[in-house]
C-alpha positions, -999 to 999 in steps of 0.1 A, spaced: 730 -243 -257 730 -201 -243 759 -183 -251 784 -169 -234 766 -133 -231 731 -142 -228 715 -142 -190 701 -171 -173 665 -150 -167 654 -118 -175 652 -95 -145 616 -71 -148 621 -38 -131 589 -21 -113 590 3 -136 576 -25 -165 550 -45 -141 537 -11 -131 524 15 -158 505 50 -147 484 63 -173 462 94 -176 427 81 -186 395 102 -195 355 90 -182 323 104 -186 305 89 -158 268 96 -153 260 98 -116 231 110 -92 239 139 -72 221 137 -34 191 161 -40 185 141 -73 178 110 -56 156 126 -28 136 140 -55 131 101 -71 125 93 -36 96 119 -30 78 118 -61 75 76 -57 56 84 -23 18 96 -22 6 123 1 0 101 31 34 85 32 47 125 21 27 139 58 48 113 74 82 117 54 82 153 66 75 147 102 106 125 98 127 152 85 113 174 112 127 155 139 157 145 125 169 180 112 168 210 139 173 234 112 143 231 96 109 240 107 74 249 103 64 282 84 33 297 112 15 324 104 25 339 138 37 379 134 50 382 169 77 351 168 87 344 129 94 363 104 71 376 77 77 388 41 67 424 50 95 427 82 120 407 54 113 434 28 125 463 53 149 491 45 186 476 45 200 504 67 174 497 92 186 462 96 217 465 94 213 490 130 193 466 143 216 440 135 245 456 153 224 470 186 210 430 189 237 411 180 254 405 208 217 397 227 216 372 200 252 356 203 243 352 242 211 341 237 222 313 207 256 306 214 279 278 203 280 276 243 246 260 242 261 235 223 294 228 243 276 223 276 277 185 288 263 190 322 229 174 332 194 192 334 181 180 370 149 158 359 127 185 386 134 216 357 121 189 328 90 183 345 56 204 351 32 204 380 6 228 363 -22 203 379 -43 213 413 -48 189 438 -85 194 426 -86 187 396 -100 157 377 -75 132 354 -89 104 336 -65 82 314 -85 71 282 -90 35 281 -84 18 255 -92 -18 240 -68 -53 234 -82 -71 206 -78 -111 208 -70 -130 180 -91 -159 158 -67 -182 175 -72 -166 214 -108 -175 205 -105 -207 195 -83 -217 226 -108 -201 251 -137 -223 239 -108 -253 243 -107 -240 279 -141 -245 286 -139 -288 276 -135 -313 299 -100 -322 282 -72 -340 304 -38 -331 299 -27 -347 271 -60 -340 250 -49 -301 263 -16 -303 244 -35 -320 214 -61 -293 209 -35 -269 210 -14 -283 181 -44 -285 160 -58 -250 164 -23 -236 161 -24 -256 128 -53 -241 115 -49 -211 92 -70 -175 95 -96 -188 69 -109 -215 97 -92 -245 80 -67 -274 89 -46 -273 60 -23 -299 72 -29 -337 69 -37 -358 104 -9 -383 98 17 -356 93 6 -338 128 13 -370 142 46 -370 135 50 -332 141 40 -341 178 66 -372 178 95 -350 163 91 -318 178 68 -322 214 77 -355 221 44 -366 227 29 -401 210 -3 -397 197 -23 -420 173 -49 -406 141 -76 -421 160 -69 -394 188 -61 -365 170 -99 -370 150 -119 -372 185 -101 -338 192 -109 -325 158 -145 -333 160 -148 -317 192 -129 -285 176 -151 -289 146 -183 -280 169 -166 -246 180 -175 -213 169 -178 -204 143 -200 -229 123 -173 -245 99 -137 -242 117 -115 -264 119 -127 -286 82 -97 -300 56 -120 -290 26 -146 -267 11 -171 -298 11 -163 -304 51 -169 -268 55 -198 -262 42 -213 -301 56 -204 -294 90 -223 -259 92 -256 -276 73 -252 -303 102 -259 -275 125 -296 -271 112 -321 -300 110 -313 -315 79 -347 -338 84 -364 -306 74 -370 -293 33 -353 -278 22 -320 -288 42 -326 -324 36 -318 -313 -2 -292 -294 10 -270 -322 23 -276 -348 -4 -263 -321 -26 -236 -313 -9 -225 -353 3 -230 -368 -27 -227 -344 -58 -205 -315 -47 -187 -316 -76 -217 -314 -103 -226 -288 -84 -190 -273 -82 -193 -276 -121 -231 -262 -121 -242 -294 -139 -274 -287 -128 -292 -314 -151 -269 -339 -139 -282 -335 -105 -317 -328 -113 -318 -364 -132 -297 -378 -102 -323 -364 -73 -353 -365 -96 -358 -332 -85 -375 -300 -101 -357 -269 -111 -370 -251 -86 -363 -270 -56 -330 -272 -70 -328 -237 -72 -339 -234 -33 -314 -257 -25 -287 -235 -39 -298 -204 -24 -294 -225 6 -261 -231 2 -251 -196 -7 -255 -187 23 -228 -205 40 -199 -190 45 -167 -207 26 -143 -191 52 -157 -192 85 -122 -175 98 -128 -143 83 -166 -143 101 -143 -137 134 -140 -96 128 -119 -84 153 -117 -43 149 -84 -42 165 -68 -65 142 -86 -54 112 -66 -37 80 -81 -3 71 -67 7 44 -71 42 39 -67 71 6 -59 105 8 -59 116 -27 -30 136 -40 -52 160 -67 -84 171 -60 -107 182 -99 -133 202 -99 -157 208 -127 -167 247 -128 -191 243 -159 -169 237 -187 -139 247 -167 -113 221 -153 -98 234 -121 -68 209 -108 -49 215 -73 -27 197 -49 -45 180 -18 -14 199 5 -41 200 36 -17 184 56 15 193 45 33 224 61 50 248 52 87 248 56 114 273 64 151 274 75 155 283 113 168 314 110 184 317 145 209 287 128 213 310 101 223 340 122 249 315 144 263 309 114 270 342 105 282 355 132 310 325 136 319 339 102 322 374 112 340 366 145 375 368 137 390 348 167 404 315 171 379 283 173 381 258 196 380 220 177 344 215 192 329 246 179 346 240 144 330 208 145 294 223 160 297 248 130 306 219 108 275 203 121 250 232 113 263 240 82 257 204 69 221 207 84 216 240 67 223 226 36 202 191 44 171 215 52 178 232 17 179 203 -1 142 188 12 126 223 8 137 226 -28 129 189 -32 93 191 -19 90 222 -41 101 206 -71 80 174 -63 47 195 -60 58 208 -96 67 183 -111 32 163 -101 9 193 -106 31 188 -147 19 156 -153 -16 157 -137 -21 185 -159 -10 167 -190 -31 140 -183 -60 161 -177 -61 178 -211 -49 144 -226 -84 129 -211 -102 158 -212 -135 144 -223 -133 118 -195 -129 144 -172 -161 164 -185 -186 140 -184 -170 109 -164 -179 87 -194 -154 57 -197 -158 53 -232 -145 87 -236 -110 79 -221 -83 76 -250 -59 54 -249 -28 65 -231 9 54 -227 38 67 -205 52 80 -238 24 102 -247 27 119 -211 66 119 -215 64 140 -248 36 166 -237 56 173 -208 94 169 -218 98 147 -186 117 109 -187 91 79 -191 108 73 -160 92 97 -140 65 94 -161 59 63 -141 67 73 -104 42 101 -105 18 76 -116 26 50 -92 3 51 -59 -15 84 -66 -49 92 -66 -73 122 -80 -106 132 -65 -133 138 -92 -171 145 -94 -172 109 -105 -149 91 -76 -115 88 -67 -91 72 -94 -57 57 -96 -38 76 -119 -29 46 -131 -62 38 -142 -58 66 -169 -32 47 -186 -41 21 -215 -35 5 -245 -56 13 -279 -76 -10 -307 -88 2 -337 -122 -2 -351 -135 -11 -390 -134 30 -394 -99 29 -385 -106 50 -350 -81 41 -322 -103 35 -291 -90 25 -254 -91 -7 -237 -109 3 -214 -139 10 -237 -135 -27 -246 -136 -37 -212 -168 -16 -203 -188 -28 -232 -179 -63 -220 -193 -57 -186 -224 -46 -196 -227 -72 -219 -224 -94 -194 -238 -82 -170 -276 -79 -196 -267 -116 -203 -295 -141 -198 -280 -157 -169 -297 -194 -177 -279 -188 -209 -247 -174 -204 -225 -157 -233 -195 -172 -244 -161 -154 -252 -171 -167 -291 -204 -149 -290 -188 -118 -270 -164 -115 -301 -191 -120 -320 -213 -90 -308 -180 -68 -302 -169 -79 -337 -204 -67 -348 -197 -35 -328 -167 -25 -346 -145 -35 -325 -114 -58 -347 -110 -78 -315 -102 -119 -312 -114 -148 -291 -82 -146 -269 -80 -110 -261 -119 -111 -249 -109 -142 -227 -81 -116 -216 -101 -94 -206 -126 -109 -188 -99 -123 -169 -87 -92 -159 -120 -80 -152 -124 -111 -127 -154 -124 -145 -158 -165 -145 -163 -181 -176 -200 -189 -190 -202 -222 -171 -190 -210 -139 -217 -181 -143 -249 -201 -150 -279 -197 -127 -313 -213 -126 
């Protein structure tokens, strides 16, 4: 039972649910111009051309640095007595002020379209617009021949289906039966298998020699169909190819010489035959409009002056930037006028100052981008020095981020963005910077070599290898083991993975 004296329920003030307390962080954040920086040095020098145009537009403080005397200012007319300016300063100012004003600002009226436009042209004189060309696609091409057969309407709508079904390589990756109920479900139109093949073998017979097929096999049969298989050696050609494509998938060449009762070198006729088909038929339709180029401007351009390495920064394209300094001077002189501001030219003010300090910040990031990658190149030049001498790959070392990281007291980090999409132009090619960068193995002598030492050995060892006879990854360990090089079965097969070089099998030839 409670007492007398004691409450029902405890009553809780504010004062105990809510508690202020002073409490100290160290936080660890990016200030603005740091991340701009992380953001320029991940871009190469094409994307850099284009990041600057960017900033050109956006930003009407900053500008291109011309080497025009008689409208910017040079270093000599900066480096003038102080006096002098400061009389020429008070004599132009107000010529300035009315010339740049915050007025021009303020103003909302319309420029009549007539003052925007220029009729610099005589009635004489010759324009011509440039033509230019519309590509068509694989697809476009494949309906126009459509176009030309006698199909009714239905047969139309069913030719259609199926070429928009087939991919860019030239072949109908979806089954029959499931295009049949695509046309049910989503065309409403009833069509039977039987159908749909008479308007696949009419599509198979379109250009090019191959489109249209569900398999490698049907690809390559219906462009061998195309010749007169009753003549040698095609006859060969499509027995192979019919009956054992996959022994000859699998190069078991003895299988089907023993099969055929065939000799070595008719065999080895027929397979030059077939070589030259073409696997994807879609990517024989080259359209140049629709065609990636993909294209490398280099960031660092090497030179080799005898024993002298001279590195530079491929800036061809990249201006030089500079504060307009007519924004400067309207800055200044709002600061020197003493007089009340209106709450629009506060905010125009407001407005140049930020983009003042925006065209700052990109100048001093560029400049410390150019730094930081002429820094690293550098290190990585007198890290691979003997590379860079002779253009020998088994000279190159091997190379982490942490070794470039240490030389140049930079963060692995950063390490890492410089290398990331740049490229250097030597006497021996252009090279992802990337490239550079590799792992190490030692050798019986205990030396440290670089992967990619391992890797070029291996190419050439394959590359001398009796083709009839291929080397397997035992006997490459074998030879590399024999070399030198402590190195095991798996790390070969490794690799020649990454090398994209087939196994033995898959590289036997007659």
């Amino acid at each position: 039972m409670l007492s007398d004296n004691q409450p029902l329920y405890e009553e809780k003030t504010n004062t105990d649910m809510l508690k202020q307390k002073l409490q100290q962080k160290l936080l660890q954040k990016l200030s603005p111009q740091q991340i701009q920086i992380i953001k320029l040095l991940e871009i190469p020098t094409l994307q850099l051309e284009q990041r600057i145009k960017k900033e050109l537009e956006e930003n009407p403080v900053l500008e291109e640095d011309y080497d025009d005397t008689d409208e910017n200012y040079t270093e000599q007319e900066e480096a003038t007595d102080t006096n002098e300016q400061n009389i020429e300063e008070e004599t132009n100012r107000q010529d300035e002020q009315d010339e740049f004003s915050l007025d021009d600002y303020l103003e909302d009226d319309d420029i009549p379209e007539y003052r925007l436009s220029l009729t610099n042209y005589s009635p004489d004189e010759k324009r011509e617009d440039i033509p230019f060309s519309v590509g068509s696609t694989f697809h476009d091409y494949l309906l126009s021949q459509a176009g030309l057969q006698n199909f009714n309407e239905k047969e139309k709508l069913l030719a259609e289906y199926i070429i928009g079904n087939i991919g860019e390589d030239g072949y109908l990756r979806r089954d029959i039966e499931n295009i049949v109920d695509d046309l049910a479900f989503t065309q409403n139109i009833t069509a039977s298998e039987e159908e749909l093949m008479d308007i696949l073998r009419v599509i198979q017979q379109f250009d090019p020699p191959g489109v249209g097929a569900r398999s490698l096999q049907e690809c390559l049969l219906l462009q061998i169909e195309r010749k007169d298989i009753t003549e040698h050696p095609f006859t060969l050609v499509y027995k192979i190819l019919k009956h054992h494509f996959n022994e000859f998938t699998r190069k078991h060449y003895n299988k089907i010489l023993e099969k055929l009762n065939i000799t070595e070198e008719e065999l080895k006729e027929a397979i030059d035959e077939i070589l030259k088909l073409n696997p994807k038929p879609g990517s024989s339709f080259s359209d140049p409009m629709n065609k990636p180029v993909q294209h490398i401007v280099p960031d660092f351009i090497l030179e080799i002056n005898e024993e002298d390495i001279q590195l530079s920064l491929n800036a061809r394209n990249i201006p030089d930037l500079r504060i307009n300094r007519q924004y400067a001077e309207m800055l200044k002189a709002y600061h020197e006028n003493q007089k009340k501001h209106t709450r629009e030219e506060k905010d125009t003010i407001s407005f140049v100052k930020q983009k003042l300090d925006s065209a700052k910040w990109f100048i001093d990031a560029i400049k410390q981008r150019q730094n930081t990658l002429m820094l690293v190149m550098q290190a990585i030049v007198d890290f691979q020095k003997q590379f860079f001498l002779t253009g020998d790959e088994t000279k190159l070392r091997p190379m982490i981020l942490k070794d470039i990281a240490g030389m140049t007291g930079l963060d692995i980090s950063t390490i890492s963005r410089v290398a990331n999409s740049k490229y250097v132009q030597t006497p021996y090619g252009i090279y992802q910077l990337k490239y550079f960068f590799s792992e190490g193995l030692q050798t019986n002598s205990g030396e440290e070599v670089s992967t990619r030492e391992i890797k070029t050995i291996l190419q050439e060892l394959i590359g001398k290898e009796d083709k009839r006879k291929p080397l397997t990854d035992e006997k490459l360990t074998t030879i590399l083991q024999k070399k030198g090089y402590q190195i095991a079965r798996r790390t070969v097969a490794k690799y020649r993975e990454q090398l994209n070089i087939p196994v033995a099998r898959l590289r036997k030839e007659l």
